[in-house]
N, C-alpha and C positions, 0 to 999 in steps of 0.2 A: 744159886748153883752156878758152877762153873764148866766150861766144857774144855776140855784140852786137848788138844792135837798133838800128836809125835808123827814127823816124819825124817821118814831114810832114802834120799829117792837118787838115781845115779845121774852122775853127772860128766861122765866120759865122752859124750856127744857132742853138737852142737846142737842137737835135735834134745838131747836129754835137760842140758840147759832151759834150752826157752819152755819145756814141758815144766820143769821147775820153778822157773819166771814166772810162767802163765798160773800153777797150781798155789805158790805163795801171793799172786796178784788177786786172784779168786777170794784167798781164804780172808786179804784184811780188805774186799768188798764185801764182804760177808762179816761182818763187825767183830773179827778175830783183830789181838794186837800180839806181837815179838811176846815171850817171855825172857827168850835166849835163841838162838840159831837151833832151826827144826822143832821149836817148842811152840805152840800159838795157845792163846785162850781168849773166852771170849762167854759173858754172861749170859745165862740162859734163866728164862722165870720156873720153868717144872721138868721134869723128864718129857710128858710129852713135846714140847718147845726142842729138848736137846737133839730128841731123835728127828724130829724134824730136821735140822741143821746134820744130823750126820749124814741124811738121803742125801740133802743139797751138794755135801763134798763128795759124797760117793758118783755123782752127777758132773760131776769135773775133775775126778780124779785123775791122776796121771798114768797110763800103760804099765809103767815099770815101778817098781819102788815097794815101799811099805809106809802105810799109813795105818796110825793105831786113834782113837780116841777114847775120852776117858770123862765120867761127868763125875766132879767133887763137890763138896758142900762147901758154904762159903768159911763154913766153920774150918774145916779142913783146907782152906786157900789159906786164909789167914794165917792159920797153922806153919808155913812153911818156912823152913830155918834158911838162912842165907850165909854158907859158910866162906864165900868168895863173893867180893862184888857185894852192891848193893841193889836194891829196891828201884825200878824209876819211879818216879814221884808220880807218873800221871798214870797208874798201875790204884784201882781202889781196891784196899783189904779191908770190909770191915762184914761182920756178921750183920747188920741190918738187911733187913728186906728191901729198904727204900731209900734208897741215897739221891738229894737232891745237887747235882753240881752245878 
């Protein structure tokens, strides 16, 4: 399973800024990576494991903004079409349960 992160958070401040610093520094301490700017994801083993992980970012969340998350299956990661751009390579798609790297 997959957990994915949206966020929209302002950045009109200097105060907004480093709130934004700080809330993207958190989420890849927390074994999230980029998909694309305000996109993050980051493997989770079951639903309970994800929900755990959404306390933790609601735990550091930023004052202002909007933050959405979203848990997919790997089936459905895999699944997704890239109509611009490509893939990073160190991005794993694959439906196994157990990927050794």
């Amino acid at each position: 399973m997959r957990l994915m992160v949206f966020f929209d958070l302002p950045t009109a401040t200097s105060e907004n800024r480093r709130n934004y610093r700080r809330f993207r520094k958190d989420l890849i301490s927390n074994g999230f990576f980029m998909l694309q700017e305000s996109v993050y994801c980051r493997m989770v083993i079951n639903e309970a494991m994800a929900k755990s992980v959404v306390a933790r970012i609601e735990s550091f969340k930023p004052p202002q903004g909007m933050v959405c998350a979203m848990i997919i299956t790997e089936k459905q990661f895999a699944g997704i079409s890239f109509i611009v751009g490509d893939m990073k390579s160190d991005v794993v798609t694959t439906e196994q349960s157990l990927v050794i790297l």
